[in-house]
N, C-alpha and C positions, 0 to 999 in steps of 0.2 A: 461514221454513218453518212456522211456528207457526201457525195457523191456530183463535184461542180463540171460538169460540162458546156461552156456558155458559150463555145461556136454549135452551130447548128449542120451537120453536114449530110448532105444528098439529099435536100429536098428540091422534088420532082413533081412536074403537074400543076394539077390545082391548089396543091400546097406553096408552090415555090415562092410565092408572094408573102408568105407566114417565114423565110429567112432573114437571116438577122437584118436591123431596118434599123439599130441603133444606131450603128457605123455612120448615118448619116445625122449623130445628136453630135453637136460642135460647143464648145464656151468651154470657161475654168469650170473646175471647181470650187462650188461655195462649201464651208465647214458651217453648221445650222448654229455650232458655239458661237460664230463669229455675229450671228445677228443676234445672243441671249439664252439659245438654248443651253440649258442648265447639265440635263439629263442625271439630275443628282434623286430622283426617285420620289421626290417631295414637291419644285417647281412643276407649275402645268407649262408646257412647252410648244403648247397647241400654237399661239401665234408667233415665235420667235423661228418655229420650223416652216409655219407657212409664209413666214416672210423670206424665206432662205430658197422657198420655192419660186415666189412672185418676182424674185429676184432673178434667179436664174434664167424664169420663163421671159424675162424683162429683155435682157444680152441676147435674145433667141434662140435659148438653149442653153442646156451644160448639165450638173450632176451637182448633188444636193447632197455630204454625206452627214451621217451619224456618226461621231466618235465613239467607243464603249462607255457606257452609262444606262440608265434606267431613265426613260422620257416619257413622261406622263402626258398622254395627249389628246383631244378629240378629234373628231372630222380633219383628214389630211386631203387637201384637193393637189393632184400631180398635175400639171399643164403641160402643150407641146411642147418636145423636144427636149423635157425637164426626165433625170434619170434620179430616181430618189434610191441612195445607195446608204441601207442598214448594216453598216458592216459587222464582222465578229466580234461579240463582246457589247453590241450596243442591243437593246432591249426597248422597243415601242410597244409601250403598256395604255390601252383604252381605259377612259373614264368610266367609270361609272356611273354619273348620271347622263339620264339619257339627252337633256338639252344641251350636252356636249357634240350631240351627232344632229343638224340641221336640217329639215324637213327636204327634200328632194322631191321633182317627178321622177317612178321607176315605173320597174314592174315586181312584183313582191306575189311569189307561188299562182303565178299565173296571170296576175290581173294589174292592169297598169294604176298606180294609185300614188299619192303623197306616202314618203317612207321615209326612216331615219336614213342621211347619208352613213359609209361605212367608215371604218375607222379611216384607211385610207381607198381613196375613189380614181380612179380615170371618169373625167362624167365630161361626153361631148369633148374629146381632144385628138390627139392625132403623134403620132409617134413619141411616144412614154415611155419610162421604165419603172420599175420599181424589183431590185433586188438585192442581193448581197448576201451574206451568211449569219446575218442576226436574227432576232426572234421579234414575233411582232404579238403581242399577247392579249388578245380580247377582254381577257378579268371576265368573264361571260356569265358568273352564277347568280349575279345580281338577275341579271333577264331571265336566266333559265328558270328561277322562284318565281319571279312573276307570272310567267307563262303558268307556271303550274298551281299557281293560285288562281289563274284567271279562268283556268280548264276546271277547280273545284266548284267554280259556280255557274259556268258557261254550260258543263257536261249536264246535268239533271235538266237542263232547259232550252233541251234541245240545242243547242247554239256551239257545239263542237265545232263548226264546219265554219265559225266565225273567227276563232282563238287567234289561230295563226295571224289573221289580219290585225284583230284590234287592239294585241299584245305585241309594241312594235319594239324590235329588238335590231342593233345593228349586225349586219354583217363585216365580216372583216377588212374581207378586199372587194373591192364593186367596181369592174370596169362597165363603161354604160355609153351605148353607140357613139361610140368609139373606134380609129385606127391606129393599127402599127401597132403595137401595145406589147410589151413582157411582163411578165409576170416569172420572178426565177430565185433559184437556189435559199429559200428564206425560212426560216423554222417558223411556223404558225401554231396557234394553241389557243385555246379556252375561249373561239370564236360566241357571242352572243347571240349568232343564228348562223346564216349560212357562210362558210368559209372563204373559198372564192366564187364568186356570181359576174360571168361572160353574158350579158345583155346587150342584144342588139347592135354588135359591135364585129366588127372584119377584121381580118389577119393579125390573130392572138396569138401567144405560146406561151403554155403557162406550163414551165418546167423544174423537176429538180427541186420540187418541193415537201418539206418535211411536215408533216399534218398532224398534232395530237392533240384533241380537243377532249380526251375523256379524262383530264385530268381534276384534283376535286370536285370531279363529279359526271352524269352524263347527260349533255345539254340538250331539248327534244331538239329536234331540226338542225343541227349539227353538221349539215351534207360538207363534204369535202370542198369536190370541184364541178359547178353546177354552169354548161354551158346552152344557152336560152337564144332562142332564135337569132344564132351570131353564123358567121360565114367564114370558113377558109379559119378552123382554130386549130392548133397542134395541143395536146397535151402531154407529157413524157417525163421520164424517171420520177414520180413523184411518188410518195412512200404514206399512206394513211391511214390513221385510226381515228374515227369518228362513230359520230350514236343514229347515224342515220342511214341516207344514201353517201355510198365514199364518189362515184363518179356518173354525173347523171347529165341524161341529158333532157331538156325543155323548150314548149315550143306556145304555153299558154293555155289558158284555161275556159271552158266552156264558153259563153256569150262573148267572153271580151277576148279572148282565145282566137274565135274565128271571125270576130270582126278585126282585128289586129291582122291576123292571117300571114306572119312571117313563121316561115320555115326555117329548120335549124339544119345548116346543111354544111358537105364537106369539112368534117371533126375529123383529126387523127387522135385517136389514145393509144401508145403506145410504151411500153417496157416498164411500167406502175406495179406498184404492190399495196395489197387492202391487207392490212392486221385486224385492224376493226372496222366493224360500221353493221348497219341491219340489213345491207346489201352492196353487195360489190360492183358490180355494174349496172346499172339504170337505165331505161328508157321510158321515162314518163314522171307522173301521171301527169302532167302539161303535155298532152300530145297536140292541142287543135292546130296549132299550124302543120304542123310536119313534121317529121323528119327524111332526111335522103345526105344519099351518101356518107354515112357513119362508117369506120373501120378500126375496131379495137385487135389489140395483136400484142403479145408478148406480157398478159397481164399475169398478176397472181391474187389468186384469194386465200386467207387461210383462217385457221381457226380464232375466233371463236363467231365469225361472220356465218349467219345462218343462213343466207342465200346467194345464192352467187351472180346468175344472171336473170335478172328479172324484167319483163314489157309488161307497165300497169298504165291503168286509162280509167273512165269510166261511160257509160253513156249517153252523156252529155258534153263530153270534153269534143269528138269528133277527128278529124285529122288523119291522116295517111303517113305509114310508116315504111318506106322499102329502101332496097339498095342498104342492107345493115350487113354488115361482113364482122364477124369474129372469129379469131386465129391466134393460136400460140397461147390460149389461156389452162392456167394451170391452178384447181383448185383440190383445196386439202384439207380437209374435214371438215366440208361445209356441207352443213344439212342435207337444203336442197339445191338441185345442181342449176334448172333452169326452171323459169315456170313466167308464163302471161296470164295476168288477171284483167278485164277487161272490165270488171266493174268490183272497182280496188274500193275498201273502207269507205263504206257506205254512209257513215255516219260526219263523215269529213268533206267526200266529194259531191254527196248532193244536198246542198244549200236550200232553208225552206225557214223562211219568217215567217215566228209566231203571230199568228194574228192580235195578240195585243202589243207589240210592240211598233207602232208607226212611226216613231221619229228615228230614223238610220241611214247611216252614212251611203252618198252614191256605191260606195264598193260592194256594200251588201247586198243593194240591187241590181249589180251586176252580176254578183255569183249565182243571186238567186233567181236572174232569166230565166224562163225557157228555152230549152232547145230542141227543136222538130227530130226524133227520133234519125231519121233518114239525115239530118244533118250532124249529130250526137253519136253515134256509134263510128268507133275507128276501126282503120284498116289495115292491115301488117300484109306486107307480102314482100318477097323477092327479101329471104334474108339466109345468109350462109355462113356455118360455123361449123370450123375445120381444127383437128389438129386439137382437140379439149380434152385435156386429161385431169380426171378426178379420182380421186386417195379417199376413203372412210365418208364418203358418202350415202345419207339416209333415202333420198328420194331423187330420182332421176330428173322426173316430167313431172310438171303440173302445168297443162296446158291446155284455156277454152277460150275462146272468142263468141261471137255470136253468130245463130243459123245463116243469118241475110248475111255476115260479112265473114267466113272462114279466115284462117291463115294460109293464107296462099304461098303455095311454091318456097318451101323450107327446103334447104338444102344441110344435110349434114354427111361430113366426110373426115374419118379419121376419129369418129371418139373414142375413146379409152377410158371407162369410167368402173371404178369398182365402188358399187352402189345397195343396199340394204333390198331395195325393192325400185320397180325399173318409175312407178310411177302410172300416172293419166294422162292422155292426149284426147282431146275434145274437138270440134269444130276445125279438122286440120285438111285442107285439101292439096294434093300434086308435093306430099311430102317425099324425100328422098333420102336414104340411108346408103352410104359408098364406104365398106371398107370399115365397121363402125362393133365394137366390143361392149357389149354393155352386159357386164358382171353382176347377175343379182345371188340373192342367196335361195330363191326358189329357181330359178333358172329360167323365167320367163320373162319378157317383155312386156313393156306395155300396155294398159288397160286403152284400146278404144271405144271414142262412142261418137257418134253422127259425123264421122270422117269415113275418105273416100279417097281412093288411088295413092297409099300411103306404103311403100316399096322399098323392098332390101333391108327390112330389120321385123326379129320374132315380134308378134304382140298376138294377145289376151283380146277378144271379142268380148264386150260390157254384159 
């Protein structure tokens, strides 16, 4: 299943600065035994690994490995020029409790706030590594109980839209404005929230990784590979089954979203495969910065994932989405094929304290800002998706925006979809069909409604 490609070759453009950047990590290698590390499945090896780190980063550089063994561990900090290499047969298993992972500034589903560090972090460094062929193992269901005990008495009291924040759980991998950075070939599992999380950080690649987090159980928030107002990232060959979103991308969430106002821009996702998750490609619900220049290509989706390509927002998040290109994607019995929600779960994205609760933390009243409608509402346009062929598909289109702000300028060429029913398009303006098959079983196209100049494919008047 392993699949190790770790030279990087033809990257061109804007990308070119995301090739390999190791080349220039120099020192020995340190063995993490040699400063204590046990890896015998019972020692905690949290400090004998990070001193194996501070050492490396000490000589100005060099490679940090794991022997095979079971290493019990919490918060890992990788430093410049430090390459932390889990090789095959070695196994980094996350603590359990959670004062194992040390409070950090991040940004955590939108909103910049104190958060557990991840089990291992890039946080503020500058040409890292962390890869190999071992497994790096969350232990995650201890978090995922508490989230779900916390949503038992959170949800009656209104306070859904709080859980995710006040039930902190680690993420697995956390690079955090940061450069130069890998991310490669490493089995991941039973992550405690989100997988790998690309914050605020330039010229990333996070390749060649094997994702399965649905194991003893399925974790909420589980996303795969979550990149957040970072610059110039590649993602590629990465294989995943998650309980959530598998590949998403993020730019920040309502008030602290657009006063933050970093754009996620120039991402490659390329030659990936989703087994599982609740959706296979992502763009949101953190849209208020932006996005631009996104280009996924050569992806697959397949069953038992129920949607495939999804833009969700709501409005109050804000933010400007263009310049999205998808290509070469291949889905296969996934529900629904594509659909934008512009005002996605309502009970999650719009934040509103009870009024007898007065004493609460700054983050809650940052979600729970206003925001000037005219400032709140997103906008998608300039997006093209080519070359999409879909197998046992139930639903084509689910697709609405709002009056004041349409979907502008969609461009679609080459689908190929055999689909139950073609679907709904909403709010869609200067839409374009080139060359496009869309196989339903009534034989008709799409339902519109309050769209205009929408060319080259049958549809259904609402």
């Amino acid at each position: 299943m392993h699949r190790r490609h770790m030279l990087q070759l033809g990257l061109t453009g804007a990308l070119a600065s995301a090739a390999p950047v190791w080349a220039q990590v120099s020192g020995a290698t340190l063995n993490a035994s040699d400063f204590g590390a046990a890896g015998d499945g019972a020692t905690i090896d949290t400090r004998a690994i990070q001193a194996a780190i501070d050492a490396a980063a000490a000589q100005g550089g060099g490679t940090v490995a794991l022997n095979p063994g079971l290493y019990l561990s919490g918060s890992l900090f990788v430093k410049s020029g430090v390459t932390l290499a889990i090789g095959r047969g070695a196994i980094l298993r996350g603590l359990r409790d959670l004062s194992a992972y040390p409070m950090v500034r991040t940004r955590v589903a939108g909103i910049e706030m104190e958060w557990p560090a991840g089990l291992l972090n890039v946080y503020r460094e500058r040409n890292a590594r962390i890869t190999g062929e071992g497994t790096v193992d969350g232990d995650g269901k201890v978090f995922w109980d508490s989230y779900w005990a916390m949503r038992r008495d959170y949800d009656p009291r209104d306070l859904r839209w709080a859980a995710d924040y006040d039930c902190r759980r680690p993420r697995l991998i956390h690079v955090y404005d940061s450069d130069q950075v890998e991310v490669s070939g490493l089995n991941l599992t039973r992550s405690g929230f989100w997988t790998v999380h690309v914050c605020y950080s330039r010229d990333v690649t996070v390749s060649d990784l094997i994702v399965r987090n649905n194991i003893g159980g399925r974790g909420p928030s589980t996303d795969g590979i979550d990149i957040d107002s970072s610059e110039r990232v590649l993602v590629e060959r990465c294989d995943l089954a998650v309980n959530d979103d598998a590949i998403c991308i993020k730019a920040g969430r309502d008030w602290d979203g657009l006063r933050v106002a970093r754009p996620c821009r120039e991402v490659r996702v390329r030659d990936c495969v989703v087994r599982d998750a609740l959706a296979g490609m992502t763009f949101g619900s953190e849209t208020s910065g932006g996005f631009e220049d996104i280009e996924v290509s050569g992806l697959r989706i397949e069953y038992p994932v129920p949607l495939g390509i999804f833009f969700k927002s709501g409005h109050t998040r804000g933010g400007t989405i263009s310049n999205i290109r998808l290509n070469r994607i291949h889905l296969q019995d996934v529900a629904t094929l594509f659909r934008v929600n512009l005002n996605w779960y309502p009970s999650y994205s719009y934040a509103r304290i009870p009024p007898e609760i007065t004493d609460v933390p700054d983050y809650w009243r940052a979600l729970a800002t206003p925001v000037p409608r005219e400032q709140g509402i997103p906008h998608i346009h300039d997006v093209r998706l080519s070359d999409i062929k879909a197998v046992g598909g139930k639903i084509g289109f689910e697709a609405a925006a709002y009056p004041e702000a349409p979907l502008r300028d969609f461009t679609f060429e080459r689908l190929d979809w055999d689909v139950r029913e073609a679907g709904s398009i909403a709010n869609a303006e200067n839409w374009r069909f080139v060359d496009c098959n869309i196989d339903t079983l009534d034989g008709t196209g799409p339902k519109m409604t309050d769209s205009r100049n929408v060319t080259g494919l049958r549809t259904r008047a609402a």
